[in-house]
C-alpha positions in Angstrom: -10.3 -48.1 12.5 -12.7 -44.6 13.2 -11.7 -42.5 10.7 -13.7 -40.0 12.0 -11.1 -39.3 14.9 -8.1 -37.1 14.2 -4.7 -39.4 12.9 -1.3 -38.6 15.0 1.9 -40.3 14.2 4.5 -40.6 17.0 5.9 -36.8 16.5 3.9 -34.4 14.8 4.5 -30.3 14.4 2.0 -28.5 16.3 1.6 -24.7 16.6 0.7 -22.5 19.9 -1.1 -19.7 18.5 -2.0 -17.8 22.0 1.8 -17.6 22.7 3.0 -16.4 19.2 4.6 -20.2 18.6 4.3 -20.7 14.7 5.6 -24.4 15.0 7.5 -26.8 17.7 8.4 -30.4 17.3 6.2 -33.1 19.4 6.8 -35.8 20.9 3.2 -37.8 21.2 3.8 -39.3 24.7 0.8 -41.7 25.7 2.3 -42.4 28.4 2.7 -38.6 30.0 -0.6 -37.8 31.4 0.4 -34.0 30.9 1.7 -32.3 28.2 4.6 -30.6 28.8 6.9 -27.0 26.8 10.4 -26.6 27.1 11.6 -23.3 28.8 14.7 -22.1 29.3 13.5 -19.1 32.0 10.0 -19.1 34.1 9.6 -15.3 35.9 6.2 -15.4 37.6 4.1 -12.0 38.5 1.1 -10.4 39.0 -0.9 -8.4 37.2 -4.7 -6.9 38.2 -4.6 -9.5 40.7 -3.6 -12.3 38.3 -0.7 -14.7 39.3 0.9 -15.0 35.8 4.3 -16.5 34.5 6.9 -14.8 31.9 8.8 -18.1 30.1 11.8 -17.9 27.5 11.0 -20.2 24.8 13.6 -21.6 22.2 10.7 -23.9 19.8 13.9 -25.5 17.6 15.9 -27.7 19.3 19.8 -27.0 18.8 19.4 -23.8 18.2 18.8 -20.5 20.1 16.5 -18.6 17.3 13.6 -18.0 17.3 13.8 -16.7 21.1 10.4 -16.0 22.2 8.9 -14.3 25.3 5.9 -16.0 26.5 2.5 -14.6 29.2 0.5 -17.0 30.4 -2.4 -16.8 33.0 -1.3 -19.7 35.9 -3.7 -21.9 35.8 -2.0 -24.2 38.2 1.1 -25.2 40.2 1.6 -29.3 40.6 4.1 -32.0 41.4 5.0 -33.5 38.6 7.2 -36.6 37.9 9.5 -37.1 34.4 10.5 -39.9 32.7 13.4 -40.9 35.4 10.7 -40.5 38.4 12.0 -37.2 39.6 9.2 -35.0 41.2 9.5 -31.1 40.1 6.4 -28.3 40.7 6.0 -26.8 37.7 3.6 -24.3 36.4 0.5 -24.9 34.7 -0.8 -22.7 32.1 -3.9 -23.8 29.5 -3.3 -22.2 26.2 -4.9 -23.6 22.6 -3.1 -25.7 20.3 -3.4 -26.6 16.4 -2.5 -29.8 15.3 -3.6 -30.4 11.6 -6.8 -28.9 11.4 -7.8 -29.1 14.6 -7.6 -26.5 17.6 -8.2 -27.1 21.1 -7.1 -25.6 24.7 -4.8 -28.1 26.7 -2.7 -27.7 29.8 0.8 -27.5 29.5 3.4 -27.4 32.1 6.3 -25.5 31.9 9.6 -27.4 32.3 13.4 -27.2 31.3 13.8 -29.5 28.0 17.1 -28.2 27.0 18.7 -32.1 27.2 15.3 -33.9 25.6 15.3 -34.5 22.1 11.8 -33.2 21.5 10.9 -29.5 22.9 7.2 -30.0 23.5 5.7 -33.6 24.8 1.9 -34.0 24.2 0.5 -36.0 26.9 -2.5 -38.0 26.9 -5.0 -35.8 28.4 -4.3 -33.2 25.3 -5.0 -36.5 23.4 -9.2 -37.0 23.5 -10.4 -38.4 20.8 -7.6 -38.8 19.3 -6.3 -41.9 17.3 -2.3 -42.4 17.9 -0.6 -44.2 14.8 3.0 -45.4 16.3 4.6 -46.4 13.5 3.7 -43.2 11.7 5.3 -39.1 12.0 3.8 -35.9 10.9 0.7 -37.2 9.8 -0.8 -33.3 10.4 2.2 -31.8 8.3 3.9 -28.9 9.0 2.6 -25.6 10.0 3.7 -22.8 8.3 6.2 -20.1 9.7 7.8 -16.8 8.8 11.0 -18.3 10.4 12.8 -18.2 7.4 15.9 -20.4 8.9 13.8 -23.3 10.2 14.0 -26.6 8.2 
């Protein structure tokens, strides 16, 4: 094995630090070629010419704080197909991520999660260089939080 390349287990914490996102739960999907953020409201709008996108975002799953307000540039609209084959047209923002030490800009659709166990999915093209550990989780620990009732 290349143990120059960055080790993922299965789920892993990441943070989104352009959206104020301290930590989320992952799900690392190989098999989703785009990475995808739950949200429970999308509002888009422009802004000195801009189209951008407003999004609700609840990062714990079962519970409804933290509620954060998200802006995002649009960087994109597309079909998009789920696990069950349904097509949806989501939006498309890029925005950086951390996972472990490293930090890099992905694309992330914007989607309603609220039945799926895992509120973020990190898809394959967020992936590069990258070496995915199955049988493994949170190999990148934990970010920290201020979020004094997450566990």
């Amino acid at each position: 094995m290349n143990n120059e390349r960055p080790q993922v287990g299965w789920r892993e914490w990441l943070s989104l630090p352009d959206l104020g996102i301290t930590r989320v739960k992952a799900k690392i999907d190989t098999g989703a070629r785009t990475s995808a953020l739950h949200t429970f409201f999308i509002e888009p709008y422009h802004e000195n010419g801009l189209t951008m996108v407003r999004f609700g975002v609840h990062p714990l799953r079962k519970r409804q704080q933290p509620e954060l307000i998200c802006n995002a540039p649009v960087h994109d609209q597309r079909s998009i197909s789920d696990s069950g084959g349904h097509r949806e047209e989501r939006y498309i923002i890029q925005t950086a991520i951390r996972l472990g030490s490293c930090l890099r800009t992905i694309e992330i659709s914007l989607t309603n999660r609220e039945n799926m166990r895992f509120r973020m999915l990190l898809g394959r093209s967020a992936m590069h260089k990258v070496l995915v550990l199955p049988d493994q989780s949170y190999l990148c620990g934990r970010p920290t939080s201020n979020w004094n009732q997450q566990k």
